[in-house]
N, C-alpha and C positions, 0 to 999 in steps of 0.2 A: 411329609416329614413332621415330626410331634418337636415340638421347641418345649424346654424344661417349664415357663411362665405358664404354659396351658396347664399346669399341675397346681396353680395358686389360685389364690382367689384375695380380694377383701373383705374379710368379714365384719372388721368393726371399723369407726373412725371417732376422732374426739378432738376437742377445741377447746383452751383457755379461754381466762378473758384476755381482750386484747385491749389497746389502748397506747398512748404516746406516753414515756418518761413516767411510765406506773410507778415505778419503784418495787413489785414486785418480785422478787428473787425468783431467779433462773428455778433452782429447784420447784420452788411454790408451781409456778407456770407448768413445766415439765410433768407433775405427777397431779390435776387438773384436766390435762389432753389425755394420758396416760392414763389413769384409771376411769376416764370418759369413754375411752377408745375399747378394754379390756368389757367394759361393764354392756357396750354396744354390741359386743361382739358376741354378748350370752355366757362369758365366761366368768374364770376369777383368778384373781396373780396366779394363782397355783398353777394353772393350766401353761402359761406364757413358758415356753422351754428356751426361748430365744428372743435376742433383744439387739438393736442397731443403729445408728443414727450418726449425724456428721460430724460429732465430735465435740457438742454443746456443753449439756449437762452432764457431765463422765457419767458411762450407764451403770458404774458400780455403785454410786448415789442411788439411781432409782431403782436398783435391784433391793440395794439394802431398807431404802424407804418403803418397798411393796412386800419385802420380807420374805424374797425370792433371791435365787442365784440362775440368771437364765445367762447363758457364755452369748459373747458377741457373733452375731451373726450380719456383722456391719464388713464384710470384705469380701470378694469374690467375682465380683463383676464390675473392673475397674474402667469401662469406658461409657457409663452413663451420666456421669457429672453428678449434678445435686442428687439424681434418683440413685445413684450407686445402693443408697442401705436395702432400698424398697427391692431394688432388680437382684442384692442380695439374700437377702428373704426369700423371693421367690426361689430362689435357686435352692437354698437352703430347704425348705418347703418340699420341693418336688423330687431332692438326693436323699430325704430321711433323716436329713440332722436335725429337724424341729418341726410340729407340726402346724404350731399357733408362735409368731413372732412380732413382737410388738417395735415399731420403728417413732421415732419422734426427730421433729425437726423445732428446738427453740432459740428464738431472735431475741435480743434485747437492742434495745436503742444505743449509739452512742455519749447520749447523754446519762446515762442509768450505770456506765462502765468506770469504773476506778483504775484509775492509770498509775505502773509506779512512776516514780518522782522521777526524772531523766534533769542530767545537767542543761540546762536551755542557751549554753552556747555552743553544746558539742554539733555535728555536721548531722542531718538527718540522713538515715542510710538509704543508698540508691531504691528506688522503686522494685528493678528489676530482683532487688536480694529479695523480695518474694518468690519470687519465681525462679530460684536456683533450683537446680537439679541434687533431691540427698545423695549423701557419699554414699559408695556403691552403685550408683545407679548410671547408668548412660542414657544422657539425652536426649532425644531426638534430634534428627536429620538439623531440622527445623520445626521449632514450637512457641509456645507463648514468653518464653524468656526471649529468644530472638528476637520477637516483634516489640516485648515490652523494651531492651535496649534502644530501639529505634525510636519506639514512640515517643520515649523521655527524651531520647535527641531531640525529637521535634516537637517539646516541652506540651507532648501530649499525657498529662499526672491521672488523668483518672478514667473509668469507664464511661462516665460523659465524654470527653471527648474522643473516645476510641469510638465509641458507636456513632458518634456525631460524622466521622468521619464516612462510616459503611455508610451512614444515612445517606449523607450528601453524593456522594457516589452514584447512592440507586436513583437521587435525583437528577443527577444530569444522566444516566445512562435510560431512564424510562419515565420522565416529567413528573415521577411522585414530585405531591405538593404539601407545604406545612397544613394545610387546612383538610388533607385529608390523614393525615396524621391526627389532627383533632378531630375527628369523629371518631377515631378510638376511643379518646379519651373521653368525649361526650356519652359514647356506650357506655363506658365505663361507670360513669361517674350515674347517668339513670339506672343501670343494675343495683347500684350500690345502695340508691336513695331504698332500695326494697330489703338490703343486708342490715340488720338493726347491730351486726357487730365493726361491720364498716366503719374507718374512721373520718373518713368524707362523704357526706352524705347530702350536703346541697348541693344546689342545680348546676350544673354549666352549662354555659351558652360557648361559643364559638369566639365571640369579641374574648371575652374572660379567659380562653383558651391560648388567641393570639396578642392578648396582652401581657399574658404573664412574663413575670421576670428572665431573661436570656441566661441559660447556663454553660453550654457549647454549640455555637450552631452550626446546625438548624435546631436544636432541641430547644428550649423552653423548662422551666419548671415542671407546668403540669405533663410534658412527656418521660417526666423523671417516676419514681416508686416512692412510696411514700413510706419511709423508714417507724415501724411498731415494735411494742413488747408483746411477745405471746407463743403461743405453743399449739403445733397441731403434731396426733398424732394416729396410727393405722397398726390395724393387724391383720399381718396374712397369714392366710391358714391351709392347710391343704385339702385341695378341690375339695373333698370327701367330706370335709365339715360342711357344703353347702347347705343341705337339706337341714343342718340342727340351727342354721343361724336364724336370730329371733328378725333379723331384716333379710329384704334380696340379697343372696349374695353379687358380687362385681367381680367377673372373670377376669381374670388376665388373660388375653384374646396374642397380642405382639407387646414387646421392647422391643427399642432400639438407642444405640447410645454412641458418640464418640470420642476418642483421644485426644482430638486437639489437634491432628496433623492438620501442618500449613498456618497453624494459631490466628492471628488477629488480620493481618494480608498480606499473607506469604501464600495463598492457594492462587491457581491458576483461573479459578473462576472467581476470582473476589469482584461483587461485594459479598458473594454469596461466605456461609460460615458454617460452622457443623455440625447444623442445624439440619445442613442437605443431607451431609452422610449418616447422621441419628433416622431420620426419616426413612431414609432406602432402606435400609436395617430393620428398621421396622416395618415395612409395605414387603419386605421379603420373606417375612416370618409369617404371612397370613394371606388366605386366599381373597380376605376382603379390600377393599381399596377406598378411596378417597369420597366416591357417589356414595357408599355407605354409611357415610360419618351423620350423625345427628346435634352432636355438640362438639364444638371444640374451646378447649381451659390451654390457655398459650400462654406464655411467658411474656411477662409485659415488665419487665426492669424496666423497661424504657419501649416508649411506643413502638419504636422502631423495631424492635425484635417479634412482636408479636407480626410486621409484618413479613418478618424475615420465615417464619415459621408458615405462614397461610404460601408462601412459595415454595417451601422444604418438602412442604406435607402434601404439594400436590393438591393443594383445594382450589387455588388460582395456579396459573401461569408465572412467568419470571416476569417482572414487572407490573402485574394484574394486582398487588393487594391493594393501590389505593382507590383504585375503580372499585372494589370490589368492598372497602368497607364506607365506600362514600357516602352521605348522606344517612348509615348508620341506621339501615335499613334490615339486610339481608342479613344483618348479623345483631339483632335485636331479639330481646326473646320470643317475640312470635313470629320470626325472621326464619328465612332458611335454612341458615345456620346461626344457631345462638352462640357469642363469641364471649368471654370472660362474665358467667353470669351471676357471680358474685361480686363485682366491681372492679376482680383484678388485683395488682399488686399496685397501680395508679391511684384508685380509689378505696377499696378494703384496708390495705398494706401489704408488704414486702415480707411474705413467710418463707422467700427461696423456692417457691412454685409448690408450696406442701400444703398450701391452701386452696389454691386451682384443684389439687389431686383429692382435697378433701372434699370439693364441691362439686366436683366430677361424680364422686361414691353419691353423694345427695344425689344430684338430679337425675344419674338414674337410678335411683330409689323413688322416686318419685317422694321425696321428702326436703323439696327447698323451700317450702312455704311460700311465700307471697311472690320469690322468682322461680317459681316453677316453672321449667319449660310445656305448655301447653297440652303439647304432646310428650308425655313421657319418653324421654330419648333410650336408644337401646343399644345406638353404638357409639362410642366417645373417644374422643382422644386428649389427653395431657401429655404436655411439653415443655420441658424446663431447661433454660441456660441459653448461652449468647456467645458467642465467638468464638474460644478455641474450646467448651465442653459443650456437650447437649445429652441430653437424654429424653425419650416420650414412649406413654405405653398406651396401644388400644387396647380399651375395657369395654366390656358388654356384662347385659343384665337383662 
């Protein structure tokens, strides 16, 4: 069976500068990744028919800023999570409504954000009224508003302690340990010393790992993401442009993406998350499989998801990841499998996994510079999100 993604490709990609409390305006950043992205791809505004993204920079700014009118092509494949615009595009891409689509994902810091003025005695609004279901719509069975009411019950306010929770979990159900959660982050953080856009870039050792500050445990600081200003951003184009692109092109090989069902742990397999059902999704669209893989770019919000994911994805076993990245061998770059080889969202920063997906295009391009993987890798996979969304797509080159 032919899945619509095998009709796409990536042709370009592009990166801001990044940095903590730039001050930098969203826009600036936005058309930076954007016209980096368009110019990689061998094109020019003109060509872009189609434009998507999570709802950052409104893309009619950057339409008008490139002196293009490309219509949104940001909806259509509503259970990838963060990759929604990317898994739209492709779709978009492969039915003939565009043939070049430029997709952008821009962060800015909390700090860098202007807040309106709010009275500072009125009651701050429940958590869960983020996660209300819009009028019109029917909720699910059970989803992340369910779990978030619960979790505020049991004065659990942020996704530190949601994940702290799954954490703990998978520690007593299979003796993962804090210290091999810190060799992620020691991966991490050696990848990164060779990313010159990375915004952690000295050494960690292990003591420095399990000393840091406690945020919910088991997590720590360093198992936290390290919040930047910056922009990456992608263009997909159909298959057919491969041959005119001025780099390798990057197939889209599988997606896979989830809803949400069962949200945060409400699933009958928890600690597991939907992360397993993004996975199946995707191992079901492709004759290849997990022995395949040569790189994998995981989501690392928090250590713990990236181990969530090396289980989802079938690379380890159900309780195998902390064996499996211990001593931060096997997943080093001249490791078996090279794991976050840009430092991650730990040590790089926190771009919503649209940086994994950028450094995913590089290494198999054989264009990461000083973390090159060895051997040019040829099958990869990117994965983004944590508890009740997921999405991940294998790409080859």
């Amino acid at each position: 069976m032919s899945y619509f993604e095998k009709d796409a490709i990536i042709s370009g990609i592009g990166i801001s500068r990044i940095g903590r409390r730039t001050g930098i305006p969203g826009l600036d950043l936005t058309l930076e990744s954007v016209r980096a992205a368009i110019d990689d791809a061998g094109l020019s505004a003109g060509d872009i028919d189609g434009i998507a993204t999570l709802g950052d920079t409104p893309a009619a700014e950057v339409n008008a800023a490139l002196g293009i009118e490309a219509p949104d092509c940001g909806t259509g494949f509503s259970t990838g999570g963060l990759l929604n615009p990317v898994i739209s595009a492709c779709r978009a891409v492969s039915e003939g409504h565009a043939r070049h689509v430029v997709i952008y994902r821009t962060i800015q810091m909390l700090g860098g954000t202007v807040l309106a003025k709010q009275d500072e005695n009125a009651p701050a609004p429940p958590l869960a009224k983020m996660f209300e279901t819009p009028e019109g719509e029917t909720p699910p069975a059970v989803g992340p508003m369910d779990d978030v009411n619960d979790l505020v019950a049991a004065q659990a306010y942020s996704a530190a302690n949601w994940l702290a929770l799954v954490c703990r979990r998978h520690m007593e159900l299979y003796g993962t340990t804090k210290e091999q959660l810190g060799w992620l982050a020691i991966n991490s953080r050696r990848n990164a010393a060779l990313n010159p856009r990375a915004v952690y870039r000295d050494p960690l050792t292990m003591d420095d790992y399990l000393s840091a500050r406690p945020v919910s445990s088991p997590l720590g600081l360093l198992d936290c993401d390290v919040p930047i200003d910056g922009s990456i951003a992608l263009v997909v184009s159909a298959a057919s442009y491969a041959d005119d692109c001025p780099h390798r092109a990057v197939h889209v090989e599988a997606i896979g993406g989830s809803n949400g069902a069962g949200g945060w742990f409400h699933r009958p397999d928890y600690p597991k998350m939907a992360s397993v059902d993004a996975a199946a999704q995707l191992w079901a669209r492709t004759d290849l499989t997990p022995a395949d893989l040569h790189l994998a770019e995981l989501y690392d919000g928090f250590t713990f998801l990236a181990f969530a994911w090396l289980e989802a994805l079938g690379i380890c076993g159900d309780g195998e990841a902390g064996p499996f990245v211990e001593g931060a061998e096997r997943i080093a770059l001249n490791g078996a499998l090279p794991l976050n080889t840009y430092g991650g969202q730990l040590s790089a920063g926190r771009m919503h996994g649209y940086w994994l997906l950028h450094e995913t295009c590089l290494q198999l391009r054989g264009e990461a510079g000083e973390r090159q993987v060895p051997r040019r890798p040829e099958v990869a996979v990117a994965a983004v999100g944590g508890g009740p969304i997921a999405g991940c797509m294998l790409l080859t080159c």
